[in-house]
C-alpha positions as MATLAB code, in Angstrom:
seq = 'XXXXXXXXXXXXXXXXXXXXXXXXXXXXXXXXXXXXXXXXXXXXXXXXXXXXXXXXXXXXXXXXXXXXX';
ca = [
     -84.501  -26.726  -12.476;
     -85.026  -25.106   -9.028;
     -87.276  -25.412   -6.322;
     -88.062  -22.129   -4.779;
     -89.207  -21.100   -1.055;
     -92.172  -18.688   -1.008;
     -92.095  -19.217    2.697;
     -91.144  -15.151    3.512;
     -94.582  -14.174    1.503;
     -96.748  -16.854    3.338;
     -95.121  -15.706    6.441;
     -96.473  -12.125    5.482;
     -99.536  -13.253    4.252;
    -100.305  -14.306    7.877;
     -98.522  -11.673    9.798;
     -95.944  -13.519   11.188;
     -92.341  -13.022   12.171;
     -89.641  -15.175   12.244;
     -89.433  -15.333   15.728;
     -93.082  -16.514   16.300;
     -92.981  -19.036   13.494;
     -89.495  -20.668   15.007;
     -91.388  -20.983   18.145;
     -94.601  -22.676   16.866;
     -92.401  -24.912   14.581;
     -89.997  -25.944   17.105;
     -87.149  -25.074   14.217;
     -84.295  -22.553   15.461;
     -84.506  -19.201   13.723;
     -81.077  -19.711   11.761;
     -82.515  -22.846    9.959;
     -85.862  -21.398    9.054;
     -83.707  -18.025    7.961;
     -81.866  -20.797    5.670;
     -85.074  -21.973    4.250;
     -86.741  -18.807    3.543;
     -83.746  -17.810    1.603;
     -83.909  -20.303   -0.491;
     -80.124  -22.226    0.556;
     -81.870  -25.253    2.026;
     -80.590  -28.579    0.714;
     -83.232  -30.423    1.994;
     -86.706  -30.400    4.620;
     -88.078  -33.061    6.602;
     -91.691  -34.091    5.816;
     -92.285  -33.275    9.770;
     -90.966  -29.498    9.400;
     -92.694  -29.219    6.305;
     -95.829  -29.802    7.948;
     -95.643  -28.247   11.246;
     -94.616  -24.820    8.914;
     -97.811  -25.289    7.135;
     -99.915  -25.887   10.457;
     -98.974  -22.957   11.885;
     -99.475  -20.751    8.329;
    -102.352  -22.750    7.767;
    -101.242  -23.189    4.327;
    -100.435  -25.994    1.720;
     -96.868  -27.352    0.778;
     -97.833  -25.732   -2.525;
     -98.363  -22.565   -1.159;
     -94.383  -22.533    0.280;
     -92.406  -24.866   -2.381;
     -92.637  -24.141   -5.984;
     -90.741  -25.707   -8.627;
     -89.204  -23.342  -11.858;
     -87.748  -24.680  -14.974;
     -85.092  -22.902  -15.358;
     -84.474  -23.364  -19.105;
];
């Protein structure tokens, strides 16, 4: 099972680099890189939602979850 980060495809979506989302966030640009690639261990519920204030998007819309069998 994996849980995958559409957070690059929201983030185009909305027009929005890197740069400006790690600034509305308040998350460097190396963690958020992290995320949106997928090799994230782990998110706070706090990140999680300041990420979907500023895309104005759900948690469904970034995290998915694939069965990988």
């Amino acid at each position: 099972m994996s849980i995958i980060v559409n957070l690059d495809v929201m983030m185009a979506k909305r027009k929005m680099s890197l740069n400006e989302l790690s600034e509305l966030v308040g998350v460097t640009i190396v963690n958020l890189s992290i995320l949106k690639q997928s090799k994230g261990k782990a998110i706070r519920f706090s990140t999680l939602e300041a990420i979907c204030k500023a895309l104005d998007c759900q948690p469904g819309d970034i995290l998915e979850y694939r069965d990988d069998e």
